[in-house]
Phi, psi and omega in degrees: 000149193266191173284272187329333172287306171311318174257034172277270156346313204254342181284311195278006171282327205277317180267016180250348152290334152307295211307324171269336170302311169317289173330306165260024148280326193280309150350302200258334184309316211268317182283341199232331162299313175309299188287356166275339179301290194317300184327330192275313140000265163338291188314319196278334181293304189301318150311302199291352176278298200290353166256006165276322193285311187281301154312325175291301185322294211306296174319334205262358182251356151300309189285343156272352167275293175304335211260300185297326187286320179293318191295294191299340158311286172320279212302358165281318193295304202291340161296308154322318178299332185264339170283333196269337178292313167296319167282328162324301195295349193271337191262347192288300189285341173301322196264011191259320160322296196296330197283305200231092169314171160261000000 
């Protein structure tokens, strides 16, 4: 090869390592853009988990609070219940006494 074909050669290794040097700066340039999107990204998911997550707490102590009022709601009824039975039955037996003396 002559000199000239060698500085031939060595012009295009030279524009072809710009080229690629070029290549990965626009690369990691691109690459640094994703990751603050992503990054951005992150912030906003991770919020949006602490008002789910807050909301969720807010559901389950509304729903154990209602869950306790209905139980204490039951637990009168079934007490009325058991008291309005005992007087049915006290009138029951009063009027079976007054019907068949002893």
């Amino acid at each position: 090869m002559t000199i000239q074909a060698y500085q031939t050669l060595f012009e295009s290794s030279i524009a072809f390592g710009m080229r690629k040097s070029l290549q990965s700066e626009q690369r990691t340039a691109e690459m640094h853009i994703k990751i603050e999107k992503l990054e951005e990204e992150n912030y906003k998911l991770e919020i949006e988990i602490e008002h789910l997550s807050s909301d969720i707490l807010d559901l389950l102590e509304k729903e154990k609070e209602a869950k306790a009022k209905g139980e204490e709601i039951h637990q009168g009824q079934c007490e009325e219940f058991v008291n309005r039975n005992q007087e049915i039955l006290n009138q029951m037996k009063q009027v079976l006494e007054d019907l068949h003396p002893r």
